[in-house]
C-alpha positions as CSV (number, residue, x, y, z in Angstrom):
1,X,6.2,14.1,2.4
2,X,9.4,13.6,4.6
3,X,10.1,10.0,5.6
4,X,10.0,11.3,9.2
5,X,6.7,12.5,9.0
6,X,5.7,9.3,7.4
7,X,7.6,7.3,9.9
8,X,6.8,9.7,12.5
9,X,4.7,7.2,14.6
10,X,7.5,4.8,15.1
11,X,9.4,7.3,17.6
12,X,11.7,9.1,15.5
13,X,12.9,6.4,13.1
14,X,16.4,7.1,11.8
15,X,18.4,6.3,8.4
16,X,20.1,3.4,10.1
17,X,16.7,1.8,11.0
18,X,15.4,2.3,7.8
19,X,18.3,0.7,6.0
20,X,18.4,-2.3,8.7
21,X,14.7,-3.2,7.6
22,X,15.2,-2.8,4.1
23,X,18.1,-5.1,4.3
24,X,15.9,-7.9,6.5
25,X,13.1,-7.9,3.7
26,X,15.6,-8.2,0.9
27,X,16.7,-11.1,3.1
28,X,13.2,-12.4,3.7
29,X,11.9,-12.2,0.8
30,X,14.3,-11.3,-2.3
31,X,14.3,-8.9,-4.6
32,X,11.7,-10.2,-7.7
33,X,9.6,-10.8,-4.2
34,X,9.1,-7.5,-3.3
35,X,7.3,-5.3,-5.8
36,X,5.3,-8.3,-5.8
37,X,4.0,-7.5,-2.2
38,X,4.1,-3.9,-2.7
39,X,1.4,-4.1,-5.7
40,X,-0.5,-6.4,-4.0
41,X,-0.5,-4.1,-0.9
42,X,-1.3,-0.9,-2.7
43,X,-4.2,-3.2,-4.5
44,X,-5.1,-4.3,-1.6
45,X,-5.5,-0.2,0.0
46,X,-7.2,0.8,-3.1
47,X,-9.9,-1.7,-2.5
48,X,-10.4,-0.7,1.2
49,X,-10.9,2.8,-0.1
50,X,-13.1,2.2,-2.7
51,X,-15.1,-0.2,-0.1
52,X,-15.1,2.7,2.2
53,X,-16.1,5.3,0.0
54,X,-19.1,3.4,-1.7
55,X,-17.3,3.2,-5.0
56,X,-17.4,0.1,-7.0
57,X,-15.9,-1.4,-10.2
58,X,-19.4,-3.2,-11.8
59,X,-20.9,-0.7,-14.0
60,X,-23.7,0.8,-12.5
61,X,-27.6,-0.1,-14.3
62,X,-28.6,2.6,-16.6
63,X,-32.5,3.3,-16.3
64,X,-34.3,1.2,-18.9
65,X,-36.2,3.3,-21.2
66,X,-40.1,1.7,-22.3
């Protein structure tokens, strides 16, 4: 995917824009800080998913056998 189609509902970012915010959250936040957020973030989106989707991490029960 392009970054303008994944930044397409922003208006038409451009590379300058792009580079500005990077530089703010480098600022903000420093760089050991980041990945931190972006794992927790992507964490976080895998777990909406999975919510949405019915899909859960506890094994499911096996049918007892008498």
């Amino acid at each position: 995917m392009s970054t303008l189609l994944i930044l397409g509902f922003l208006g038409g970012i451009g590379g300058t824009e792009i580079i500005l915010i990077i530089v703010v959250l480098l600022l903000f936040f420093g760089g050991k800080r980041i990945p931190e957020l972006a794992k927790g973030l992507g964490k976080g989106i895998r777990e909406f998913k999975d919510a949405t989707s019915g899909k859960s991490d506890e094994p499911k029960e096996l049918p007892k056998k008498d």
